[in-house]
C-alpha positions in Angstrom: -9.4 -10.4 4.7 -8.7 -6.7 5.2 -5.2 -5.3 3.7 -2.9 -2.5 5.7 -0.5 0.0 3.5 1.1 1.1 7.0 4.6 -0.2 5.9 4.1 1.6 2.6 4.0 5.0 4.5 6.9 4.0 7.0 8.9 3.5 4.0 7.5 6.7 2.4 8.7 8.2 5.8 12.1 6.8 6.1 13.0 8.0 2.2 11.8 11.5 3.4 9.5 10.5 0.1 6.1 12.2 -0.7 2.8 11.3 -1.3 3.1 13.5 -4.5 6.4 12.3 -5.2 5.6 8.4 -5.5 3.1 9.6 -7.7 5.4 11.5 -10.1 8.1 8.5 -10.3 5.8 5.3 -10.1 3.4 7.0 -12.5 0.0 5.6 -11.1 -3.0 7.9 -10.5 -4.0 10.2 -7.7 -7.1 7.6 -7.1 -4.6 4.6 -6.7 -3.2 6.5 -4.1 -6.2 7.8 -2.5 -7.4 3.9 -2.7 -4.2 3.0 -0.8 -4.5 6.1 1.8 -7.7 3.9 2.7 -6.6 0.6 2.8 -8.6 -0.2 -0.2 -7.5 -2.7 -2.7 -5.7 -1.8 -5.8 -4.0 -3.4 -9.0 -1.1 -5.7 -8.8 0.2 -3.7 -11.3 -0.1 -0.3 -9.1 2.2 -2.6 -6.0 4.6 -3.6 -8.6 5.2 0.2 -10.0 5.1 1.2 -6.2 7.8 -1.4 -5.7 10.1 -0.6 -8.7 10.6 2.5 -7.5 11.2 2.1 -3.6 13.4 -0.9 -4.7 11.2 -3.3 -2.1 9.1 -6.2 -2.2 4.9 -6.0 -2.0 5.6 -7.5 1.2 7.7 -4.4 2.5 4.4 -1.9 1.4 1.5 -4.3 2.6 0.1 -7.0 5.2 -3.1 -8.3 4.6 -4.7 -8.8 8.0 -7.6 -12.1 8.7 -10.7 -10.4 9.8 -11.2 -11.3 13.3 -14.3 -14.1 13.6 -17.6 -12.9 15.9 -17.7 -14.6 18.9 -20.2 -17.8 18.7 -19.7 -16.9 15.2 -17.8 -20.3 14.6 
């Protein structure tokens, strides 16, 4: 299963929020953010701080996506 920050930067968008500023107030780490710019995974903890300070859910900043099967793959 693949994961998808796309809501996180909507919301980013919509709170006229930085990058740089979600930073600053959630206090994780450039490479957090970086990971998440990538749709990599990163801490539960990182989500929850993330959360905190947007005021959301993990479910308002993520999806996780099913990878798609290969055909004759099963």
């Amino acid at each position: 299963m693949a994961v998808c920050y796309n809501k996180l930067w909507k919301i980013l968008i919509d709170k006229h929020m930085s990058k740089t500023q979600l930073i600053k107030e959630a206090k994780i780490s450039t490479n957090a953010m970086a990971r998440l710019g990538k749709n990599e995974d990163v801490r539960v903890e990182v989500l929850v701080k993330i959360c905190s300070v947007l005021g959301c859910t993990i479910d308002d900043i993520m999806e996780i996506i099913p990878e798609k099967k290969e055909n004759g793959n099963g």
